[in-house]
N, C-alpha and C positions, 0 to 999 in steps of 0.2 A: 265590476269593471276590472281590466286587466291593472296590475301593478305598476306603478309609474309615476310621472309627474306630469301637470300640464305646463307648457311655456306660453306666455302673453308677449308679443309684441307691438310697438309702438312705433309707426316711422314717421322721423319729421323731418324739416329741410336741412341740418343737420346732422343727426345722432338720429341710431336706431336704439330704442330702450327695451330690456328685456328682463321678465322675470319668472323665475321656477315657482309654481302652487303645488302642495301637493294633492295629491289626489281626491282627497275631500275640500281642497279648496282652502286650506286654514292657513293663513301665515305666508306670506313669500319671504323665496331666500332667493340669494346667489344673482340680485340686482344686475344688470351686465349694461356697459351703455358700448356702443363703436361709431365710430364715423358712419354718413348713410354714404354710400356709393351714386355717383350721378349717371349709371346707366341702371336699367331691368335686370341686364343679369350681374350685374353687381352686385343689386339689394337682396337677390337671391341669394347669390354665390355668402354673403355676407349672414344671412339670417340662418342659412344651414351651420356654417361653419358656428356659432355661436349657439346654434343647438345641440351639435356635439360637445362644445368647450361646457354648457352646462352640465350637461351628464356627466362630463367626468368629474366635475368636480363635487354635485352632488350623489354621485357614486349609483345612478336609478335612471331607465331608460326616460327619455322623454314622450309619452303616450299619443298626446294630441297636441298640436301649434293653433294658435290663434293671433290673429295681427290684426291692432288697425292703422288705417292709412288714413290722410287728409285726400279729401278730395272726392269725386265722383267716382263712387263703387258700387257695381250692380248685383243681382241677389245669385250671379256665378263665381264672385271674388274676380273681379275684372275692374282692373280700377283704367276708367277713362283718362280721366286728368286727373292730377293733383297741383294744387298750388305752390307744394312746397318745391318740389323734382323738375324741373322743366323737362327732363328727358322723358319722362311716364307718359304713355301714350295707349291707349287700350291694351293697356300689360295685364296678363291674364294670370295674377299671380297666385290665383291658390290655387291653381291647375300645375302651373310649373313648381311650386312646392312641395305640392302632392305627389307628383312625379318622382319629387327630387329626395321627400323622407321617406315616403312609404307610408304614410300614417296620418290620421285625418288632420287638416287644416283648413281652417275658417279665417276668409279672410273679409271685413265690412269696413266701413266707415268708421274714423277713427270718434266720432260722437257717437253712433250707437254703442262702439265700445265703452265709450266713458258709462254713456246710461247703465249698460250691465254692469259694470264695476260696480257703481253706486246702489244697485240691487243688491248686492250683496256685502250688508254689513253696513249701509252708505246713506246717502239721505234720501235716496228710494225704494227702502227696503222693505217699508211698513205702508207702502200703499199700489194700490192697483193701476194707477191713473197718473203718472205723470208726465213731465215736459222737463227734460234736459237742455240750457244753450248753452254753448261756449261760448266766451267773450276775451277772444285772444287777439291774434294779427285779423281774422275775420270773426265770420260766427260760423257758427253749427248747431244741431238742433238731432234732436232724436225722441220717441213717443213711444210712451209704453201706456198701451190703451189694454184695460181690460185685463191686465196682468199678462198681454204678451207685447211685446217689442215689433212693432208696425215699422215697414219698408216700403211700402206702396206697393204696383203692381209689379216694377221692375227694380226693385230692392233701392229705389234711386232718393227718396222723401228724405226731408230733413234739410236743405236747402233754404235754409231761412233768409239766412245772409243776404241771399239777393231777392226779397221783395223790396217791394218799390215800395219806401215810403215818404219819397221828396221827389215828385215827378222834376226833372230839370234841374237837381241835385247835383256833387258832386259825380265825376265820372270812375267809374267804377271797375277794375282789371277785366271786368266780363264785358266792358263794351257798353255797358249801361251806364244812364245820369241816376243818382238815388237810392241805391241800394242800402239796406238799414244797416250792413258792415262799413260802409263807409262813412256810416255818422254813429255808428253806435259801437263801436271795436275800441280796443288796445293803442289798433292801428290809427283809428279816427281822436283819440286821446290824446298821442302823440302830438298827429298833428294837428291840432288846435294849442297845443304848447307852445311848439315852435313857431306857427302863428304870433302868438301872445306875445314870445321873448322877442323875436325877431322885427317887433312893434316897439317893443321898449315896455310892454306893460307888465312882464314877468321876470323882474330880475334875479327874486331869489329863485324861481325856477330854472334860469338860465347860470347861474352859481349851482345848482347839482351837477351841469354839466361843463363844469371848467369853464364856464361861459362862451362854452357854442350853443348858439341855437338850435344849430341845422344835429345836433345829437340827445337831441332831448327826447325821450322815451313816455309813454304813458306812467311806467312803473316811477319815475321821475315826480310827476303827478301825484303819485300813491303817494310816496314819500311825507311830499311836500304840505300833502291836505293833510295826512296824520297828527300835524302839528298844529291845524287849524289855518294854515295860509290860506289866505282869502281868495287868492287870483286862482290857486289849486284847484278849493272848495269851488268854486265858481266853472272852474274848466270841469270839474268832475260832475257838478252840477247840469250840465250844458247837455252832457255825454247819456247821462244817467234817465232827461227827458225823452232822449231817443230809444233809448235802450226801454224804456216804459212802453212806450207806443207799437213797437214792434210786440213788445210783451202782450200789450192787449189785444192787438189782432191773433196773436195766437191763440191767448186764451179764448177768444169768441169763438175760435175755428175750434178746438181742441177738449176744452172744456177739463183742465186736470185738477188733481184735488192740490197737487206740490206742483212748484216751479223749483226746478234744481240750477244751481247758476254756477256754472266750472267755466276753465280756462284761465288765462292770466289774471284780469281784473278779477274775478270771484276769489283771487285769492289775498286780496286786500279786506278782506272781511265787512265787518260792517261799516269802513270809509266807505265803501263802493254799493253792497246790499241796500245799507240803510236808504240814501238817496234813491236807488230806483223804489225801494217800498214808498218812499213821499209821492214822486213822480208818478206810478201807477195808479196810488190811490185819487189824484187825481186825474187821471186819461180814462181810467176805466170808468166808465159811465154806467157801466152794468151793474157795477156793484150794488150792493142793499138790496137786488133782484135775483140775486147770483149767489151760490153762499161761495161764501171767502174762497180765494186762491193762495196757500203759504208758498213764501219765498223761502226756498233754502240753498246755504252755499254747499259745494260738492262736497264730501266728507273727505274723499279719499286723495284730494288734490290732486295732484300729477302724475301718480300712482291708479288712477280711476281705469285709463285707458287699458294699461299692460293686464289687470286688475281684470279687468273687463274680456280683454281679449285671449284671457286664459280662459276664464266662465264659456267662451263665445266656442273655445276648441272644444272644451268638456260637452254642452249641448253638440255639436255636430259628432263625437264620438257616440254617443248613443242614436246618433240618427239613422233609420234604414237606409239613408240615403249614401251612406258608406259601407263602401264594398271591397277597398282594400285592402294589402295585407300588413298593415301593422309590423307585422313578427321578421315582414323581409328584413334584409342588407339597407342601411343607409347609403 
């Protein structure tokens, strides 16, 4: 492989996160975060520009780009929607990338990026078969069957978040009642806090946040249960039975040896883990017929994605399926 570095990128609603591997993949340097741009050719304009600002400062071309994004991204790097952008609209962006470096760019979902990161070096690195979810403002989900990383037919799988699993449920930004992101998220945490406080029945939750309700946060929650608060334990408790049940319909669909648990919540350790292992081990009724399913949290926490989405450019540089020229003019 030619000499170089790969870049990972990360885009949220937010900040674009970036980081240089080098070419065997060991170590990142040269972290970069920027504002994300609320048009297409912003987040372009934005991602090139900070591909040259890391070259220069790590003194070494950058070889291949990888990114992921939230949202619906097909197996051409054409992200439909995103949750976090409202401008994103069938933006075709690792075509206009590719265009725009000269040099191969992978762009997927920003969970199957996590799962590769965690491939490498992470808590799915020692087995063939697993199931990555995120548990942030929504979910996400990503499968690596058989030791290779499954997209479905139109690169689109991984969409967990929105099965139904409270027909007549909450309503859900997709237009649906029930979705298992909106009883089992960060975001479904949240709110079931401000719920709580805004009842009177969470006060010291409502003292994390200067006693507003209406800005009480799941991480708020984390906090709170870490000390043993009952009302916490109990919201976390609530959060964690959902989060199980979606777990087991996966696992009957999926059948993995690891369950990987990233995003925000995964990274409250085992306040959060422990509870859905209670939770599962009762929903799953298959068990003792089934051999065990381990729960693990993400290794590489927040780092997973960029992590990931370096790995994701390094596989597409050795793909036949690129045919440009690298060596041009930025």
């Amino acid at each position: 492989m030619r000499r170089g570095r790969l870049a990972g990128f990360d885009i949220g609603g937010t900040n674009i996160r970036a980081e240089v591997l080098g070419a065997d993949t060991a170590g990142g340097v040269a972290l970069r975060r920027g504002d994300c741009p609320d048009t297409m050719d912003g987040i372009v304009d934005a991602i090139c520009d900070m591909v040259r600002g890391m070259e220069e400062e790590v003194a070494e071309p950058v070889v291949a780009v990888g990114v992921g994004c939230a949202g619906i991204v097909d197996h051409r790097g054409v992200v439909a929607t995103s949750p976090n952008i409202p401008a994103i609209a069938d933006f075709p962006l690792q075509s206009m990338l590719g265009d725009r470096l000269r040099r191969p760019v992978a762009v997927d979902n920003d969970a199957t990026a996590a799962l590769r990161g965690e491939m490498e070096g992470g808590a799915a690195c020692d087995v063939s078969d697993a199931l990555l979810v995120t548990f942030g403002t929504g979910i996400g989900a990503a499968l690596l069957l058989d030791g290779e990383i499954r997209r479905g037919a139109h690169g689109l799988a991984g969409e967990a978040g929105h099965m139904i699993v409270a027909p007549g449920g909450p309503e859900c930004m997709c237009g649906r009642r029930g979705c298992w992101e909106r009883l089992a998220s960060g975001d479904a945490l949240g709110r079931a806090a401000r719920a709580a406080a805004a009842a009177g029945q969470a006060p010291a939750l409502k003292d994390r946040a200067a006693g507003r309700s209406e800005a009480l946060r799941g991480e708020h929650v984390a906090e709170l249960a870490t000390t043993g608060d009952p009302v916490a334990r109990r919201l976390l408790g609530e959060v964690a039975s959902w989060v199980a049940l979606g777990l087991n319909n996966l696992i009957l669909l999926t059948s993995p040896q690891v369950i990987v648990l990233g995003g925000g919540l995964s990274e409250m350790g085992e306040v959060f883990v422990a509870p859905v292992r209670r939770a599962l081990s009762n929903v799953f009724l298959e068990q003792g017929r089934r051999p065990p399913v381990e729960l693990r949290q993400a290794r590489h926490g927040d780092r997973a994605g960029v992590i990931g989405a370096a790995h994701l450019a390094l596989d597409r540089l050795g793909s036949p399926e690129w045919h440009g020229p690298p060596e041009r003019g930025r």
